[in-house]
Every structure is written in C-alpha cells, then in structure tokens.
PyMOL Python script that loads the backbone (N, CA, C, O; Angstrom):
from pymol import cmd

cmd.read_pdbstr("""\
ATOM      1  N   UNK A   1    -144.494 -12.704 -54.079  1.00  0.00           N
ATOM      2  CA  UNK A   1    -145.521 -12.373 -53.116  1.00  0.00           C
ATOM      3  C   UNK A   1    -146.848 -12.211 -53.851  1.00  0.00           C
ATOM      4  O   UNK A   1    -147.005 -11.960 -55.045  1.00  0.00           O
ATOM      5  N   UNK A   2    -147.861 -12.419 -52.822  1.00  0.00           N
ATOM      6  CA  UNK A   2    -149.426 -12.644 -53.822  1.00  0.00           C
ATOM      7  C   UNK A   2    -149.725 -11.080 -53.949  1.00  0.00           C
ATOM      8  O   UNK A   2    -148.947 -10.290 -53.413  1.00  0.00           O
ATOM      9  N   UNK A   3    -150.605 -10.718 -54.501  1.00  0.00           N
ATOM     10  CA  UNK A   3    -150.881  -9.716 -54.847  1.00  0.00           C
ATOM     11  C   UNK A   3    -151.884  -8.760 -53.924  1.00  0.00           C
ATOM     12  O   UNK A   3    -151.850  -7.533 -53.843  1.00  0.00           O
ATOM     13  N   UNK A   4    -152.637  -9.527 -53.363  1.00  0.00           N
ATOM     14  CA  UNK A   4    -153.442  -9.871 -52.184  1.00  0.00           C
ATOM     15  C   UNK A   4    -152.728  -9.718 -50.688  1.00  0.00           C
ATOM     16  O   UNK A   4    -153.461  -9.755 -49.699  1.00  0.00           O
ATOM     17  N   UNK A   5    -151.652  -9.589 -50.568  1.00  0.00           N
ATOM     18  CA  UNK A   5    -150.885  -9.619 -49.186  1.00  0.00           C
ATOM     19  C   UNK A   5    -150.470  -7.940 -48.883  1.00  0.00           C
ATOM     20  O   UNK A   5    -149.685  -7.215 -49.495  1.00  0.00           O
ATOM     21  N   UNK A   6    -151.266  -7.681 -47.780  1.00  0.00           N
ATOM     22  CA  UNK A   6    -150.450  -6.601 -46.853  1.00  0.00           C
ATOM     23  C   UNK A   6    -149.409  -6.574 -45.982  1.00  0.00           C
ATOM     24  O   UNK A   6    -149.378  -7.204 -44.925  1.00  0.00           O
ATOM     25  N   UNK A   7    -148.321  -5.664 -46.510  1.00  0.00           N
ATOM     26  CA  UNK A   7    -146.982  -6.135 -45.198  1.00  0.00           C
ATOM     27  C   UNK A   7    -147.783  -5.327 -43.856  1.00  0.00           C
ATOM     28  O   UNK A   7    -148.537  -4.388 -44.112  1.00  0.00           O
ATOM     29  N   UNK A   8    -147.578  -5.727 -42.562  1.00  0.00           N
ATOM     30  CA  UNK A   8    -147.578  -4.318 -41.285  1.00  0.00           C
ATOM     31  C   UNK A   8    -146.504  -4.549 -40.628  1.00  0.00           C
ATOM     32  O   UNK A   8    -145.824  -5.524 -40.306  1.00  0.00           O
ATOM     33  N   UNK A   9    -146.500  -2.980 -40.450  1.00  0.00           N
ATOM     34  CA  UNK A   9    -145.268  -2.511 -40.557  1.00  0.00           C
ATOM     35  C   UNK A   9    -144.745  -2.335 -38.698  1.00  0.00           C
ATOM     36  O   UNK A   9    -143.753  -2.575 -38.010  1.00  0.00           O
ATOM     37  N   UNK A  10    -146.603  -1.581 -38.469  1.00  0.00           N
ATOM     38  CA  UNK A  10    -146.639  -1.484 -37.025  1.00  0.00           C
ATOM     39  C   UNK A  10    -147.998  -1.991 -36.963  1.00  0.00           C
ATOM     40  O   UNK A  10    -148.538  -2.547 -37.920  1.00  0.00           O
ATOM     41  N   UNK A  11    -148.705  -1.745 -35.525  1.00  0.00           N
ATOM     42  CA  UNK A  11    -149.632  -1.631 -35.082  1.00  0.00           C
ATOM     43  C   UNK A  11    -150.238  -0.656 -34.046  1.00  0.00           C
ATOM     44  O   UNK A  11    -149.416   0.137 -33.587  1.00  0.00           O
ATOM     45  N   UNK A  12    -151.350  -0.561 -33.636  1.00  0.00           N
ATOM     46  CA  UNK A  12    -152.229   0.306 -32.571  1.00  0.00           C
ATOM     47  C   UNK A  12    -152.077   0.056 -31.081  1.00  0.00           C
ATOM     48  O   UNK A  12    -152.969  -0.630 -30.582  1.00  0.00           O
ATOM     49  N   UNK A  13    -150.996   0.539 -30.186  1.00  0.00           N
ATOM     50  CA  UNK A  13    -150.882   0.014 -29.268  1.00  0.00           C
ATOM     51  C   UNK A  13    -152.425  -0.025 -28.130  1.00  0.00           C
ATOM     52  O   UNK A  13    -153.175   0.935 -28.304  1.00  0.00           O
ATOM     53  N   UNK A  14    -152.861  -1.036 -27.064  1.00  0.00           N
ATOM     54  CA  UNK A  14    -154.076  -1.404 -27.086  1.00  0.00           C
ATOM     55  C   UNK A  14    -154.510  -0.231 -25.950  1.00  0.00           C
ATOM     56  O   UNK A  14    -155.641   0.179 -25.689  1.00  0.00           O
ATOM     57  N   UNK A  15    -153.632   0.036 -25.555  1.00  0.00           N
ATOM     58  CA  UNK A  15    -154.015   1.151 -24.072  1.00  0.00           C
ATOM     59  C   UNK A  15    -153.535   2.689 -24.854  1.00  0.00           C
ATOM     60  O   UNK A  15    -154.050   3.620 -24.235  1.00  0.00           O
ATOM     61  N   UNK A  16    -152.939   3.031 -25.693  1.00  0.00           N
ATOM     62  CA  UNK A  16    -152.708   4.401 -25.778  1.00  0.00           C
ATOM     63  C   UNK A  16    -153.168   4.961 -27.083  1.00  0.00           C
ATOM     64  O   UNK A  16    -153.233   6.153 -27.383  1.00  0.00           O
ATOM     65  N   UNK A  17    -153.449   4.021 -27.749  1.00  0.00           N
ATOM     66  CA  UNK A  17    -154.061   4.169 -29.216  1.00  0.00           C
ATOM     67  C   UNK A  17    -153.217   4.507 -30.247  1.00  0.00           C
ATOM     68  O   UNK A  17    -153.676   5.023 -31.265  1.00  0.00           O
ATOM     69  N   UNK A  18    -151.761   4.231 -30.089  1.00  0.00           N
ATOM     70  CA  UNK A  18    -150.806   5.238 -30.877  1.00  0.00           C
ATOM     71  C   UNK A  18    -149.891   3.885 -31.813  1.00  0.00           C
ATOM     72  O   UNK A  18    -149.857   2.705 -31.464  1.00  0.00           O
ATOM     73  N   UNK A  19    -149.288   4.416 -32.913  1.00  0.00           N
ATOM     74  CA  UNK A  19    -149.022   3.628 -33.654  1.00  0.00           C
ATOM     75  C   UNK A  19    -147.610   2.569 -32.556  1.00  0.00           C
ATOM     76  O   UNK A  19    -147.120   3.193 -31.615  1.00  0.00           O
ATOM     77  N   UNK A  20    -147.244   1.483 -32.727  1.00  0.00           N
ATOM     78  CA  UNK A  20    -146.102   1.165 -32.062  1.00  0.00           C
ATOM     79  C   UNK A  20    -145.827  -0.052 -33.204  1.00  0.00           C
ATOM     80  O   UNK A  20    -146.387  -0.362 -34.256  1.00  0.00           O
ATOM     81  N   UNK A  21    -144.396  -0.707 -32.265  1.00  0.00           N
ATOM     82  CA  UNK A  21    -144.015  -1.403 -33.156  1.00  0.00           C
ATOM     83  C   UNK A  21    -144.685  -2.647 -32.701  1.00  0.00           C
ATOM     84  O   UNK A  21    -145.394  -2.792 -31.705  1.00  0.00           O
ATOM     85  N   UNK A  22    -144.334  -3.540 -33.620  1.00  0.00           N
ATOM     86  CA  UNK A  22    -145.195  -5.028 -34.044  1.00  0.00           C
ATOM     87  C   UNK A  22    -144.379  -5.821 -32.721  1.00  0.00           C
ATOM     88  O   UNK A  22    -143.171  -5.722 -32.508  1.00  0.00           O
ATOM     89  N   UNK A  23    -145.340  -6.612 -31.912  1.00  0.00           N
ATOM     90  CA  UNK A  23    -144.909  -7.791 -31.006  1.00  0.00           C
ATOM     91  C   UNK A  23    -144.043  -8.707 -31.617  1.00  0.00           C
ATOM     92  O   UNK A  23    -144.132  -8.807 -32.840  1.00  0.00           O
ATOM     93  N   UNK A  24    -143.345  -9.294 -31.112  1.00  0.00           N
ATOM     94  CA  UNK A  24    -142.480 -10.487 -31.191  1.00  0.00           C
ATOM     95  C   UNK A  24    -141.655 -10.206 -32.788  1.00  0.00           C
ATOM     96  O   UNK A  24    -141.413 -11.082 -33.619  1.00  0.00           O
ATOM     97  N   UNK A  25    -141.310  -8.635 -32.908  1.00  0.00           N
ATOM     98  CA  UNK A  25    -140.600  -8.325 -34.690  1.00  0.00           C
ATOM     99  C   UNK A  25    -139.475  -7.645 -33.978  1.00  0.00           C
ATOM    100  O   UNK A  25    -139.589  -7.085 -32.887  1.00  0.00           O
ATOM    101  N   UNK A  26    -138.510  -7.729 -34.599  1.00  0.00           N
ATOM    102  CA  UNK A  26    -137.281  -6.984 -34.438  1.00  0.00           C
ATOM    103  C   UNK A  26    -137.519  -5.501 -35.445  1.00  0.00           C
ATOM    104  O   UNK A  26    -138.071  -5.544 -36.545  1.00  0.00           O
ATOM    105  N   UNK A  27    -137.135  -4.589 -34.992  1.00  0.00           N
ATOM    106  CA  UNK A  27    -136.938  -2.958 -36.145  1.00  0.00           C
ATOM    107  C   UNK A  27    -137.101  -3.325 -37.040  1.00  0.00           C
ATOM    108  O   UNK A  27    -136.391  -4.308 -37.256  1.00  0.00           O
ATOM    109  N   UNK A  28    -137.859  -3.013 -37.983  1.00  0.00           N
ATOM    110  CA  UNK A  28    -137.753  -2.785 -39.861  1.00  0.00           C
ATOM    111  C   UNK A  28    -138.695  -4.271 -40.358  1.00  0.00           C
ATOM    112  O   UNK A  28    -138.911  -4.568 -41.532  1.00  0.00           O
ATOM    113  N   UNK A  29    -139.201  -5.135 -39.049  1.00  0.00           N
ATOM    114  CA  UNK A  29    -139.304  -6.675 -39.866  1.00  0.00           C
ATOM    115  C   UNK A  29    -140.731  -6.087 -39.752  1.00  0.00           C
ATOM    116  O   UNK A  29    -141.163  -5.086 -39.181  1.00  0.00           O
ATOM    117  N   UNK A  30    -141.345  -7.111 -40.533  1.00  0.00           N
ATOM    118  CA  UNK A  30    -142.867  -6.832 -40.663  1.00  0.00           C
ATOM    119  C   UNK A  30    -143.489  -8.257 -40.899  1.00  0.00           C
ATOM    120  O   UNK A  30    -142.815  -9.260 -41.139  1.00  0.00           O
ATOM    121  N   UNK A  31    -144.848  -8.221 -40.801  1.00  0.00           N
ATOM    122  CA  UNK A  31    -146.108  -9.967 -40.842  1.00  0.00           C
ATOM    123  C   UNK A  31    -146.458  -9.533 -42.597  1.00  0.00           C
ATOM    124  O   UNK A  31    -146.584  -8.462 -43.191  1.00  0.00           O
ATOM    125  N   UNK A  32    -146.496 -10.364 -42.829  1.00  0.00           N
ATOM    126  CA  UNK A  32    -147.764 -10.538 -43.853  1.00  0.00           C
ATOM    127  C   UNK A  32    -149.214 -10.906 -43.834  1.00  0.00           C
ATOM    128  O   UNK A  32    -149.570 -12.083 -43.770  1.00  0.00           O
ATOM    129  N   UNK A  33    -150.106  -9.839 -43.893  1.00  0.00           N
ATOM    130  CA  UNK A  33    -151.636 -10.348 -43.893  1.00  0.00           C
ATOM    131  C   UNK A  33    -152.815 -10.631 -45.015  1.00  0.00           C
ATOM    132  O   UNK A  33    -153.631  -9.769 -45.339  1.00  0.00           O
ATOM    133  N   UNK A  34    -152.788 -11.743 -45.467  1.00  0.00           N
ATOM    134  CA  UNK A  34    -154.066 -11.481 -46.156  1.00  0.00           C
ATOM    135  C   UNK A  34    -154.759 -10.263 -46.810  1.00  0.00           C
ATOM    136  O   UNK A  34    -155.768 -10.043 -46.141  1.00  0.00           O
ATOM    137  N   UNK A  35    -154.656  -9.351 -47.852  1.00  0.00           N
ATOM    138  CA  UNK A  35    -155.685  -8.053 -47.526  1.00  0.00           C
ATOM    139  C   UNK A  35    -156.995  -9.051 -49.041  1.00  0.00           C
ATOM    140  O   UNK A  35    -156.554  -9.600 -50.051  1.00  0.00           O
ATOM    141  N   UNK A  36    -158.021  -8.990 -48.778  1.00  0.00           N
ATOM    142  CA  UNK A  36    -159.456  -9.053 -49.038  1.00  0.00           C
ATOM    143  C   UNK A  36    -159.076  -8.172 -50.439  1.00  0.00           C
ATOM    144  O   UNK A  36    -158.490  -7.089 -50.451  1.00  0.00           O
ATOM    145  N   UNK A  37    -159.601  -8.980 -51.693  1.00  0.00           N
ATOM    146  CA  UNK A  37    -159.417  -8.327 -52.735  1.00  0.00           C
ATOM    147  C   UNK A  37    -160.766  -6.787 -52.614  1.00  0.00           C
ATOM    148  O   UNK A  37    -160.347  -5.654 -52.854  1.00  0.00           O
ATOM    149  N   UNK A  38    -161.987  -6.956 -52.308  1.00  0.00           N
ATOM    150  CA  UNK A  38    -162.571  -5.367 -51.800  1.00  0.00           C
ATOM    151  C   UNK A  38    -161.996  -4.801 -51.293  1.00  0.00           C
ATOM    152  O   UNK A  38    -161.840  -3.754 -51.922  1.00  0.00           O
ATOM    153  N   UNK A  39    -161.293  -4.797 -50.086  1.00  0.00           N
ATOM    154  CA  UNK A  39    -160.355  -3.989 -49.758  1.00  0.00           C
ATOM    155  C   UNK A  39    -159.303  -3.369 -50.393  1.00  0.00           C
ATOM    156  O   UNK A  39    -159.230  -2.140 -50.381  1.00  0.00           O
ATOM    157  N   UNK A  40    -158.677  -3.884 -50.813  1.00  0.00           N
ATOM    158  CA  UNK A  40    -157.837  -3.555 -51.938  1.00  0.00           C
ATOM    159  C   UNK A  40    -158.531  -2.652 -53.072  1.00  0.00           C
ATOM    160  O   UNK A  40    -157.961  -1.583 -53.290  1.00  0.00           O
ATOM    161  N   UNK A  41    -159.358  -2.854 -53.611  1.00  0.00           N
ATOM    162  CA  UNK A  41    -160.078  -1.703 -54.846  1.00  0.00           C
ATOM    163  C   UNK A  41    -160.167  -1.042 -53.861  1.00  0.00           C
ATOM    164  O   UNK A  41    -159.193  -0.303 -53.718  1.00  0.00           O
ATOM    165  N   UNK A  42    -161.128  -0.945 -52.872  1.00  0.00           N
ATOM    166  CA  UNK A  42    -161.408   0.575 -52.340  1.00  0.00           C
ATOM    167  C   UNK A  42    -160.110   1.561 -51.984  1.00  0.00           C
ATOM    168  O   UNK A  42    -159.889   2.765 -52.116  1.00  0.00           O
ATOM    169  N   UNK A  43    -159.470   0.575 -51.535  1.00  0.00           N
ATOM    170  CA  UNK A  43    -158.018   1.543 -51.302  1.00  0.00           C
ATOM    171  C   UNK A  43    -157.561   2.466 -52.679  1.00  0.00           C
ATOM    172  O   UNK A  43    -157.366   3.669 -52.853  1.00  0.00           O
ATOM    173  N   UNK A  44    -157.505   1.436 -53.429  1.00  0.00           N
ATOM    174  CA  UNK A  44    -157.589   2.037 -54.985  1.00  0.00           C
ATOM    175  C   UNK A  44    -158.329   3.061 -55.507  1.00  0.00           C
ATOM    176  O   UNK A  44    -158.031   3.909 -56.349  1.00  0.00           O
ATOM    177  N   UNK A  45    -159.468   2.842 -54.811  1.00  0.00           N
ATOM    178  CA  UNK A  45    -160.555   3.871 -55.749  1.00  0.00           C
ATOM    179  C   UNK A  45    -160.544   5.255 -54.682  1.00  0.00           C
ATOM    180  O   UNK A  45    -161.021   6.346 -54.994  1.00  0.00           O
ATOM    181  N   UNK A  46    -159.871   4.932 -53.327  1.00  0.00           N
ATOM    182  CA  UNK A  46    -160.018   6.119 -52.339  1.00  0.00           C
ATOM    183  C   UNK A  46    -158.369   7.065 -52.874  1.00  0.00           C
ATOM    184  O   UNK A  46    -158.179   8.263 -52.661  1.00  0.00           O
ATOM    185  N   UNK A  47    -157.532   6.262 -53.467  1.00  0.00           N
ATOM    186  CA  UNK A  47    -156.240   6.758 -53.982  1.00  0.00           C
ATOM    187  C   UNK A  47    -156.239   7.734 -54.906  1.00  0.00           C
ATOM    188  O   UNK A  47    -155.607   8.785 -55.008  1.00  0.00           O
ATOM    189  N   UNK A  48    -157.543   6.888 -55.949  1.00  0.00           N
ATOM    190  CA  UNK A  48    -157.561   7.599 -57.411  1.00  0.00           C
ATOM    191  C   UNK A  48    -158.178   8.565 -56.681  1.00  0.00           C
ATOM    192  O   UNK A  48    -157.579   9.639 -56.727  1.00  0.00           O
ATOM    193  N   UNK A  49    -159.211   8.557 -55.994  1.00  0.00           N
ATOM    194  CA  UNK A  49    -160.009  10.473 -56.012  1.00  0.00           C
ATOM    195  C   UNK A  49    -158.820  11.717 -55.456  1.00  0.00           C
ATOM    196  O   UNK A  49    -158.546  12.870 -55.786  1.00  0.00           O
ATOM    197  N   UNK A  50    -158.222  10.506 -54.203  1.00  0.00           N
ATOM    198  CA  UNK A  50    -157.099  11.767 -53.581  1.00  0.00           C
ATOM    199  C   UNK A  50    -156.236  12.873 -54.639  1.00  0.00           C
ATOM    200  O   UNK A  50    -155.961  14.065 -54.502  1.00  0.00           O
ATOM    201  N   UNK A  51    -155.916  11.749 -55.900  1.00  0.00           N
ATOM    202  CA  UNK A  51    -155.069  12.521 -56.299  1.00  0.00           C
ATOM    203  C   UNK A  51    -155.273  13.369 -57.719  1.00  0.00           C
ATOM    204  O   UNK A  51    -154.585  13.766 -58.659  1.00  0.00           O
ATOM    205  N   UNK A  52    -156.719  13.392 -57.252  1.00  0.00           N
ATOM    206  CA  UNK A  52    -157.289  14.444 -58.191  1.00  0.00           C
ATOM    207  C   UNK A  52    -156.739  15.828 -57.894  1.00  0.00           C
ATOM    208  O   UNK A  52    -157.101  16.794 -58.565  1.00  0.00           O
TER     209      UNK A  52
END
""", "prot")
cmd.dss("prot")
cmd.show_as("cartoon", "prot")
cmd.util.cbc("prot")
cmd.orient("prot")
C-alpha cells in the first residue's frame, strides 16, 4: 500500500451528522483514499504536539 493512502473506516451520515457506516461496504470493510502528502505532515505535526 502507498504511503499516501487513507483507509475510511466510516463516514458522516448527511442528515444527522453522526459517524455511520460506509455505503455499499459490508462491517469491518473499508475504501481507500488518496490522503495529500500536506495533509499527512500536518496530521503528523498535530500528533507530535499532542503528545507532548
């Protein structure tokens, strides 16, 4: 897998705002998306401060 790829796991259902499961996935399956190498550092750099 690229290094660059986000699994989801769920999503935002569109009327209640609450996490649900993924359309057209059976339990436990998940998509692969693209994640944007910026995205990725910031996640990184928002990780490193948390766990100060």
């Amino acid at each position: 897998m690229a290094q660059d790829v986000y699994r989801v796991r769920e999503q935002i259902h569109s009327s209640t705002l609450r996490p649900a499961k993924l359309k057209h996935r059976k339990l436990g399956e998940f998509r692969e998306v693209p994640l944007p190498r910026s995205v990725r550092e910031a996640i990184e750099r928002y990780e490193a401060n948390v766990a100060l």
